[in-house]
N, C-alpha and C positions, 0 to 999 in steps of 0.2 A: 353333375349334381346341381341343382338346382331347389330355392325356397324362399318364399315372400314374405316380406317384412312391410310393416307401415310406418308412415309417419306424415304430421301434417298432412292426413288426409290423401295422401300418394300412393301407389302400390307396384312396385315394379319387378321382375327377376333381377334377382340374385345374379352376378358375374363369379362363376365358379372357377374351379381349377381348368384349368388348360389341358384337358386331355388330350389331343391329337398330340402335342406337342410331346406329352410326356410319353406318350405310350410310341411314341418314333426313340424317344433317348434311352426307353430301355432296351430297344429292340439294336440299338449300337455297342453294348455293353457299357460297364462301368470308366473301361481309360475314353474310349472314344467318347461318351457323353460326357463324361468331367471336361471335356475338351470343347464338345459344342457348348455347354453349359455357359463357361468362361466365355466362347467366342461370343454367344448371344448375348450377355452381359455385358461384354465391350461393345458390342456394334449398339446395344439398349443406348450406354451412354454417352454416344454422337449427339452432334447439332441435330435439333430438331427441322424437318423442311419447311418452309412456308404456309405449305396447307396445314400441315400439322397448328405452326402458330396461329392458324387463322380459326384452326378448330378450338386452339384453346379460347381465343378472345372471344369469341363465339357459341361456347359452352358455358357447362354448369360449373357454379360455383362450389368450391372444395366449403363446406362448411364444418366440417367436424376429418380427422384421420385418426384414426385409433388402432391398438394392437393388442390384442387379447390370449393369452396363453402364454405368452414368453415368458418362462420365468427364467431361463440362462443368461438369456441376452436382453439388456437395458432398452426403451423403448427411443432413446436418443439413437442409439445405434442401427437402431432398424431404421427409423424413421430420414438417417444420413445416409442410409443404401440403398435406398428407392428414387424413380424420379418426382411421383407425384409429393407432393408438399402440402399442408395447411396451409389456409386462410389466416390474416393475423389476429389477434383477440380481438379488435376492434371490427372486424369484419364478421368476426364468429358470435358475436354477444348480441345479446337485445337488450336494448333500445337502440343502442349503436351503429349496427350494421343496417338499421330501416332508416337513415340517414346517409348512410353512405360511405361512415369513415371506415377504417383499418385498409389494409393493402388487402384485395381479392388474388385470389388464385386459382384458375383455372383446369378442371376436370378435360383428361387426355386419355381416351380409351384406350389407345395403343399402347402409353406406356403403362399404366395402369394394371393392364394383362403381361405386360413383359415385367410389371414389379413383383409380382410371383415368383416368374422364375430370377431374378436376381437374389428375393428372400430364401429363397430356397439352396439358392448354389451358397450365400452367407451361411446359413444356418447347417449345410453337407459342410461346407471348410472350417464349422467350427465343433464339428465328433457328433452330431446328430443325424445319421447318413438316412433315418424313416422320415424325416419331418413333414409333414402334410399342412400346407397352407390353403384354406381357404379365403373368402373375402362376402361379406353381408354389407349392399349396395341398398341405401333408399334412399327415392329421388323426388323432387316435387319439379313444378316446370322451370321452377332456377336454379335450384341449388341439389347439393349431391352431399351425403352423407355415406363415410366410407369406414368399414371396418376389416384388417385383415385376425382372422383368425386362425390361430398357429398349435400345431401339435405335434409338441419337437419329437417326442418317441424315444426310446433307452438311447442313450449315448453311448461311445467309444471311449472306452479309457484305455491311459496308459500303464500295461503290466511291467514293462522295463524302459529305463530310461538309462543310456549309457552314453559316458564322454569317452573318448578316445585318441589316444595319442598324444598324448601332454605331458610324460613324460620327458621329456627333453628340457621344460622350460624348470624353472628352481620351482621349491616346493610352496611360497610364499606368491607368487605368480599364480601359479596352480590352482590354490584353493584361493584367490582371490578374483580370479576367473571361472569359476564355478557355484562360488556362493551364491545364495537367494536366486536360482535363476526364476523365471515365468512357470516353466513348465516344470515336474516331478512326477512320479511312478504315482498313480493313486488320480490323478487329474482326468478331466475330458479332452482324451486327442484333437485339441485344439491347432490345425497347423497353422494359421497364421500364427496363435504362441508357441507354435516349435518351434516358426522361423525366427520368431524375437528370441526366443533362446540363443539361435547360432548366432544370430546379429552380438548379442550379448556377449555374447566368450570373444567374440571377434574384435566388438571396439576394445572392451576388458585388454585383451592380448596386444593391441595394437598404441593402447596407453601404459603398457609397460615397455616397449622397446621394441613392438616384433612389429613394423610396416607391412610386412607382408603376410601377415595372420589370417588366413581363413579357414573355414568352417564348412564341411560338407555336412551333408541332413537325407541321409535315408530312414525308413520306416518300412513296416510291415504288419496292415492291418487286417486282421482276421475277425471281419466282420458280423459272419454268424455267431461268433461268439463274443463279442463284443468288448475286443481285445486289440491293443495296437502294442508292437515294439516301436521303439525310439534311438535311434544311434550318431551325435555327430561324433565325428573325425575331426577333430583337430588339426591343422597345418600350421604350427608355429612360425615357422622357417627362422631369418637367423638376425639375432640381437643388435640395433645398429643406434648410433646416435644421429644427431642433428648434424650436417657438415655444411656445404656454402650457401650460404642465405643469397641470390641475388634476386637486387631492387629495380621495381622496374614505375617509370611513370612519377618519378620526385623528379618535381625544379627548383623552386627554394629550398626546402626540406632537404637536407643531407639524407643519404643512403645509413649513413652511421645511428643517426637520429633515430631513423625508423627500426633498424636491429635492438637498439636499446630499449624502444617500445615492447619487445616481444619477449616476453615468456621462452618461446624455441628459438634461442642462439646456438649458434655451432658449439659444439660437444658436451652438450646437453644429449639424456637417454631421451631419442626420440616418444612422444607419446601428441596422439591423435587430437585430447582435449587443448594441447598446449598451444596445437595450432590454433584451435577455435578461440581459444584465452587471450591469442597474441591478435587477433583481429578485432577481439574487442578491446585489446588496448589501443589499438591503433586509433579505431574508431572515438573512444572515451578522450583521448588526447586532443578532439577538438581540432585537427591538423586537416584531417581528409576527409572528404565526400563519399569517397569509396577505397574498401580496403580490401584483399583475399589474399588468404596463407596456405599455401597448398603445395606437397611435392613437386617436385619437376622432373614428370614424366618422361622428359627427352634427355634428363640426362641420369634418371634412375636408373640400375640397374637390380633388380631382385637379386637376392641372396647376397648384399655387398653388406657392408657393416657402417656406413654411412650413408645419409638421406639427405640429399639437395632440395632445397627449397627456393620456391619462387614465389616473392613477394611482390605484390600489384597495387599499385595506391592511383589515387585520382585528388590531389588536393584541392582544399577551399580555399574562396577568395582571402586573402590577405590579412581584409577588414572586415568588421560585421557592426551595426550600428543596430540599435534595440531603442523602441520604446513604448510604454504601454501609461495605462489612464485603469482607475477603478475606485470600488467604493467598500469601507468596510465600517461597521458597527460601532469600532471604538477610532475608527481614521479618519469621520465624514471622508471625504473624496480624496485621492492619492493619484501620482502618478511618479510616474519611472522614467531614466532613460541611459543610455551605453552604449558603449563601444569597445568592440574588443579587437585586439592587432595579436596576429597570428603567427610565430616564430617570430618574437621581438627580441631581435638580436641573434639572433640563430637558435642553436640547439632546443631547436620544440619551445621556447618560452613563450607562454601567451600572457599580453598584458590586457588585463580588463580594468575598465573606468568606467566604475556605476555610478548613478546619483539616485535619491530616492524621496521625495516630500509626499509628507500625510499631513492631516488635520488643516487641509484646505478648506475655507470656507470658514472656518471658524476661529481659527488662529491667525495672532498677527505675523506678516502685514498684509496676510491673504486671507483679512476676513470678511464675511459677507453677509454678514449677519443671519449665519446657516442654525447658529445654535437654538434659534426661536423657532426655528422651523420642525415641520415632520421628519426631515432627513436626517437631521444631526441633532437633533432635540436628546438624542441619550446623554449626549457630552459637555450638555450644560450646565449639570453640577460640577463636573471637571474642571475646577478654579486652579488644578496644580497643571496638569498637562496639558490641556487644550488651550490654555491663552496664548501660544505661540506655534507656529508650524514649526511640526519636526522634521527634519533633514538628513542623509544620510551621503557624502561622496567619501569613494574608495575607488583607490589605486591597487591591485593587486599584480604580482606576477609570481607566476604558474610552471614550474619546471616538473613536467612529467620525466619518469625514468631516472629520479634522481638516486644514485649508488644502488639501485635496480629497475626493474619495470615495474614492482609492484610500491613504488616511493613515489609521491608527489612533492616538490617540495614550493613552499607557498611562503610569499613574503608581501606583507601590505600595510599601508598607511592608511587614514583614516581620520573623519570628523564628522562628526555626529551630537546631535539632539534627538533623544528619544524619553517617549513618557512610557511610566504605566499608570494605567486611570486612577483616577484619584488619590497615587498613591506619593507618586514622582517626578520630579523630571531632570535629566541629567544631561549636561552638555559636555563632551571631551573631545581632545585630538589625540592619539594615539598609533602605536604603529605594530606589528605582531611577526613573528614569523614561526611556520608551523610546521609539521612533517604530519603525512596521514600514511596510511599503508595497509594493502589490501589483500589478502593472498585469494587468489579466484577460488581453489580448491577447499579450502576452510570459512570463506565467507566470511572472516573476520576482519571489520574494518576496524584499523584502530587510528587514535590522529592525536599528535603530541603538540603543544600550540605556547608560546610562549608571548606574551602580550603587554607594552608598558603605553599608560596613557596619563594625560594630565587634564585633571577637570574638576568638576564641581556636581554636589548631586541636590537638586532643590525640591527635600520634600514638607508632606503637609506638620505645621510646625506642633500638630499634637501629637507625632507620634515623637520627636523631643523630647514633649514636657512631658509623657506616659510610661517613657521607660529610660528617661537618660536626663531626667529632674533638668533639662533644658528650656521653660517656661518664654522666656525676655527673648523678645524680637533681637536684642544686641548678642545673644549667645547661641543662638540660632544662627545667625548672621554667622557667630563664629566657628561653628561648628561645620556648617555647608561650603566653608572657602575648599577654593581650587587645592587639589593636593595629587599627587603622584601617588596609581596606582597601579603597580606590576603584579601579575598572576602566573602560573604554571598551570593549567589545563589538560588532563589526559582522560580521552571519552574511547569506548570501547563499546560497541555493537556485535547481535549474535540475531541476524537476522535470518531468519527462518518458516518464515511465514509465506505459502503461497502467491502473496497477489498485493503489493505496497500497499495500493488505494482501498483496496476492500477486500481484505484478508479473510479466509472460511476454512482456514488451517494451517497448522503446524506453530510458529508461538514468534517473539521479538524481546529477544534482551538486550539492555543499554545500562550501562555504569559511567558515571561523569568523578571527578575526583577536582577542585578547585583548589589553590594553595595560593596566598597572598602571603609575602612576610618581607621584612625590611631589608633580610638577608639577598633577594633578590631584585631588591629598589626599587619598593615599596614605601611607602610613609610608614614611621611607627602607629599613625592611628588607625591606618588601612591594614590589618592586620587578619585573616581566618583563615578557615580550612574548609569548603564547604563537600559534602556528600550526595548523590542521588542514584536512586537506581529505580528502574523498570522492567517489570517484567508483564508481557500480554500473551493470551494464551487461546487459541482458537480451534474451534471440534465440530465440525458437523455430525450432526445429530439421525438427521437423514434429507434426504433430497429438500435442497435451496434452504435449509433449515441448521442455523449454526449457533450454538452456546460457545461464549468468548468471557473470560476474566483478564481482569489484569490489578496490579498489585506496586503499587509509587511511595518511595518514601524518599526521606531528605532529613539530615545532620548537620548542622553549622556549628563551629568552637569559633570562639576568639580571644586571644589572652589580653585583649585590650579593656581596660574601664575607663569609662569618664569618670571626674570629679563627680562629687554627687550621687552618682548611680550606681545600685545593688547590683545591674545586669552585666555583660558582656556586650561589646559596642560590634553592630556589626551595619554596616552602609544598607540601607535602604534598599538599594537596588539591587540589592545582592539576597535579600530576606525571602521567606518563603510568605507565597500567597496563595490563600485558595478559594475556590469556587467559580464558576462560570462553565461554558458549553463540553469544555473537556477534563475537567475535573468532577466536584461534586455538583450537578445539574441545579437542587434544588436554590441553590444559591446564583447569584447576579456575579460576574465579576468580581475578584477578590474579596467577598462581603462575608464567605468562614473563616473565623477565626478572630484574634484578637483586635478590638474595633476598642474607639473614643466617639464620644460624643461633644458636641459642640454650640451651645445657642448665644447669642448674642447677645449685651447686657440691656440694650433697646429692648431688644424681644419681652426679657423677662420684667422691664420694667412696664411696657405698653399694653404686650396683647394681655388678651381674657385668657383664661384656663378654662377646660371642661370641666363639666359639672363632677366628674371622678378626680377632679386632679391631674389630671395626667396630661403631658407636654403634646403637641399633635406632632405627628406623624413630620410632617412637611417642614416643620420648626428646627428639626434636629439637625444638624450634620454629621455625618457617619463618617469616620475616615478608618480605613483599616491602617493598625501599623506592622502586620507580621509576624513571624514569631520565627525560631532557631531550628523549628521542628516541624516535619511531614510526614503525616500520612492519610494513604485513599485506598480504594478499593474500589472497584467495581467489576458489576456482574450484569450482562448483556444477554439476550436471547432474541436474534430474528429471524423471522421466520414474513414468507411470500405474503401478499396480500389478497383479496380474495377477488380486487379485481386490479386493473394493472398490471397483472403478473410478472409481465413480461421489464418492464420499468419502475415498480414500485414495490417496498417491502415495509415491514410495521417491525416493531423494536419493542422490547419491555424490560425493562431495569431497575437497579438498584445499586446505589453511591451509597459509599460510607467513607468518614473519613475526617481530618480534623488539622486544623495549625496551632500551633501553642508554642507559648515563650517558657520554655524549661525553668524552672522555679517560680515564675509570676503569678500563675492562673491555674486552676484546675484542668485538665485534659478535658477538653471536650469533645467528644465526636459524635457527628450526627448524621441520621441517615436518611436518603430521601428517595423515594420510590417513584417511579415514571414509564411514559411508554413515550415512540416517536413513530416517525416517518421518516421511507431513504427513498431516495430518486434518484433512479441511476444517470448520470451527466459525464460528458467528457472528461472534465475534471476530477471524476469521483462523485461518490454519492452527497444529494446534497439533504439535509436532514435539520428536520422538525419535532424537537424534543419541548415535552412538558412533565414538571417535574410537581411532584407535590410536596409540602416542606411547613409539618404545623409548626417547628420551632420558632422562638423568637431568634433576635441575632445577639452575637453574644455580650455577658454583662463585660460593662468595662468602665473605663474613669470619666466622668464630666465634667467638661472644663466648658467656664463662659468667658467669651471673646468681650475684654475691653475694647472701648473704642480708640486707645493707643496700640493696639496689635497684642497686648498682655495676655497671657491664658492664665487665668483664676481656678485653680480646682475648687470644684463642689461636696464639699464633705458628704452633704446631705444628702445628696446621690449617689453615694460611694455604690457602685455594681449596679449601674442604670443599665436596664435593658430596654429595648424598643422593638414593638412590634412590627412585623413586617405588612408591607402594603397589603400584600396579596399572598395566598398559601400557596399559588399556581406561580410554575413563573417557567418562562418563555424561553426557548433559544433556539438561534435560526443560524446553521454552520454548514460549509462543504469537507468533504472527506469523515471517515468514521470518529468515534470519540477516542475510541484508541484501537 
């Protein structure tokens, strides 16, 4: 068969089906052609020889591959059974590719004709036994444009599908090995999904206790009629546990160590995943280079009622030394550095000793005068965090395996200086010890954390005098002294989601629970309860194309008041803040929710006003102070880009959501609408969101700064709000918003 096609001006035949070849495979019958069919398939996907390579580099370029008529099978999948390949988009596009860039790919007659028949033995092993592939080929004198087209023809279904032999094993095994398989009565006699069928009841069977479980798979397909039976055979064989684990390949590392790593201990019900579970413990414990958990064939016996195991480790050096350099938005410049010691002191303990400084460059005594510049110019209002670099060393040590394998138990000390912009800054030494625990099969991590430090927390002295009638530099002063604060911390995760970095299904729950109280030595003025929970939620909608919500809230109590003040005292750094890249978009950094304002008593004496009255913009200082209460919402939609495909995707959203100090203020919540940009990067995607946000920022108290540090409230401006610069506003972050 043969038919001409144009393009660009070109006109060439058509490369049709391969009749010699097919009309030799009928004339073999059906077993012997299924047989060459495969053999030519394998021998297709050998090393190509040299001439061949020479042909490629030497031919036409792949500029288009397409597939037309599949509707059973996915065109990724065809496209992963063939040898010829696309061009990359860059190669494929115009203006692009008449420059030079994308990766070329090279047009191969031979395999090209032998991709027929590989399409075609796919498309016979998946219950389509007429299917007729053709292929419409147009060519200019460089490039080749290629299309296979496909006419699967009625399918083979399945009229019976039967398990057999299973019997023997209990009835909770049974129907737990049988459930949801691939394949069912009513389906397209799919055999590679019949063989995931048997594979299926096989591992199923061999993660309840049966090592020797397997699965035979006959059929009977009555092709004129377009009909198959289906039958596996069960082999159970017989119920055994776990018995000697021996170690092979530990030198420092005790043999005892690495058993308690594992999930599969002796007399434990053997099961297949426990094995894979206990090598990624092995591997997570930081201990070894290389790990594998596997039977020991040489001293198995089939039908015994215990399973010897041979365990193979390869350990890491000793010591591991780390350090890294970087830049982040609200850090100017950062850098890291550590060392970690590997079985310190024996039994698996790893000691790590990190250190950590940011706001280099513009904090003393590593300043550089960064903050006038383009790099770090955001962090120049930052009069509360950035006048000093913040710091971070921890001693930590690591007991994996602790009262099981799925226990870590973690004990560390600690000192640190850390800010939040404009908000705080808090310098303490403290020391914690924690339990986390993780069970492989449920996926639930959870981690119990017990923590007492002593320090001081320096923030901006209006949120004070706005909610805790603290005005006077001297009681401010009093208020910020060093004190003792112990916590109890219990966080619980329900991760669920496809893909950490860039998740397109399935969802991610998190519940945090914070308890401060003097009962566990605490200060009576450090005193709360604090609440959070998350839930994100992720749905492909259809190809590269995913709708995501997710849903944040947060509770603070505290049976503390200060003298003076109507409210509930709760630390600064503990308080809930909103807005920025991963919150509500339209908003800068901590800038929703409850805010003071601030101008100096100079200002109001010196400068001019506009001709409205109204204070400029630049005059103000904004400080947020937080509020007891959270919540956000947001709703995501991304979908491919229309070029980049391959590396870039567009975003369109909408934040809602609000902070407020439970009886102070009104509820506010506001909503801001936006789209973005994702770049797919090592790291994760990295993304370009722009938010739009007509509101103002919220009203709050105005206080003018004497020139002895006093704050004066302004009656007159009781609910001053201030317009925001700009309606648009900017953020540049890597990894998703949630």
């Amino acid at each position: 068969m043969h038919s001409r096609s144009e393009r660009d001006g070109g006109s060439v035949p058509m490369i049709g089906r391969v009749w010699p070849v097919r009309s030799w495979l009928r004339r073999l019958g059906p077993p012997a052609a299924a047989g060459a069919i495969a053999a030519a398939a394998a021998l297709a996907c050998l090393g190509m020889t040299p001439r061949s390579l020479r042909a490629q580099q030497d031919g036409l370029v792949v500029r288009q591959l397409e597939f037309k008529g599949n509707e059973s099978l996915a065109p990724e999948l065809l496209a992963a059974s063939i040898a010829t390949t696309n061009s990359g988009w860059f190669a494929r596009t115009a203006p692009f590719r008449w420059f030079g860039l994308g990766e070329r790919r090279y047009f191969s007659e031979v395999d090209f004709q032998r991709d027929v028949l590989r399409l075609e033995v796919l498309y016979k092993q998946s219950g389509f036994p007429d299917v007729e592939v053709d292929t419409l080929v147009q060519r200019t004198p460089e490039d080749i444009y290629l299309t296979f087209v496909i006419v699967e023809g009625e399918p083979v279904r399945v009229d019976s599908f039967v398990v057999n032999w299973l019997d023997s094993v209990p009835a909770d095994v049974r129907e737990d090995a049988t459930v949801d398989l691939p394949l069912r009565e009513g389906d397209v006699f799919n055999r590679i999904v019949m063989q995931a069928a048997a594979d299926t009841i096989t591992r199923r069977l061999r993660d309840h206790g049966y090592p020797s479980a397997d699965v035979l798979v006959s059929y009977r397909s009555r092709t004129e009629e377009r009909l198959a039976a289906v039958t596996l055979d069960a082999q159970a064989g017989t119920h055994a546990v776990i018995g000697n684990v021996q170690v092979e390949g530990e030198a420092r590392v005790d043999s005892s160590v690495v058993v308690s790593l594992m999930r599969a201990r002796p007399g434990r019900e053997f099961s297949q995943t426990d094995l894979f579970t206990s090598q990624r413990n092995l591997y997570n414990s930081e201990l070894f280079r290389l790990a594998s958990v596997n039977i020991d064939t040489m001293r198995f016996v089939p039908g015994a009622d215990s399973v010897p195991l041979i365990v193979q480790v390869t350990e890491l050096p000793p010591r591991r030394a780390t350090a890294g350099a970087g830049y982040g938005t609200n850090d100017c410049f950062r850098a890291s550095a550590g060392m970690m010691f590997r079985n310190f002191l024996g039994e698996g303990r790893i000691l790590d000793i990190s250190s950590r400084l940011s706001k280099i460059g513009i904090g003393e005594p590593l300043n550089w005068g960064l903050e006038n510049s383009v790099v770090c110019d955001a962090l120049a209002e930052d009069s509360i965090g950035s006048r000093l670099v913040n710091y971070n060393v921890t001693a930590a040590v690591r007991r994996p395996a602790f009262l099981s394998a799925n226990n870590t138990l973690i004990f560390s000390t600690y000192a640190e200086r850390r800010s939040e912009f404009k908000v705080y800054r808090r310098q303490e030494v403290g020391a914690s010890v924690g339990i986390t625990r993780e069970t492989p099969n449920r996926r639930l991590p959870v981690a119990l954390t017990y923590t007492l430090s002593y320090g001081r927390t320096e923030a901006s002295p209006f949120s004070f005098c706005a909610f805790f009638n603290t005005c006077l530099p001297a009681d401010v002063e009093f208020r910020s002294r060093r004190r003792r604060l112990a916590t109890i911390s219990a966080t619980g995760t329900i991760p669920r989601a496809n893909n950490p970095l860039d998740p397109t299904r399935g969802y991610v729950a998190t519940g945090e629970i914070t308890v401060a109280s003097r009962f566990i030595g605490s200060s009576s003025v450090l005193q709360f309860t604090r609440l959070v929970g998350d839930y994100a939620w992720y749905r492909p909608l259809a190809r590269d194309v995913v709708f995501s919500w997710r849903l944040r809230g947060g509770v603070m109590f505290s049976p503390v008041r200060l003298e003076g003040s109507e409210f509930a005292f709760v630390p600064p750094e503990e308080r809930f803040y909103g807005g920025g890249p991963n919150d509500v978009r339209g908003y800068q950094r901590n800038e929703l929710g409850p805010v003071v304002y601030v101008v100096t008593r100079r200002y109001l004496e010196e400068s001019v006003k506009d001709p409205n009255g109204a204070l400029g913009v630049d005059s103000v200082r904004v400080a947020a102070t937080g509020g007891n209460t959270l919540a956000v919402g947001n709703v995501e939609l991304r979908f491919p880009s229309p070029v980049f495909k391959e590396r870039m995707r567009l975003a369109a959203f909408v934040d809602v959501g609000g902070v407020w100090e439970r009886g102070a203020t009104d509820v506010l919540i506001r909503m801001t609408p936006g789209a973005g940009i994702r770049v797919a990067t090592p790291l994760g995607p990295a993304r370009f969101d722009i938010a739009y946000n007509p509101s103002r920022l919220a009203p709050g108290a105005f206080y003018i700064a004497e020139p002895d540090g006093t704050l004066t409230p302004d009656p007159s401006r009781e609910g001053f709000q201030l317009d925001r610069r700009s309606r648009f506003t900017l953020h540049f972050a890597v990894g998703q918003p949630f």
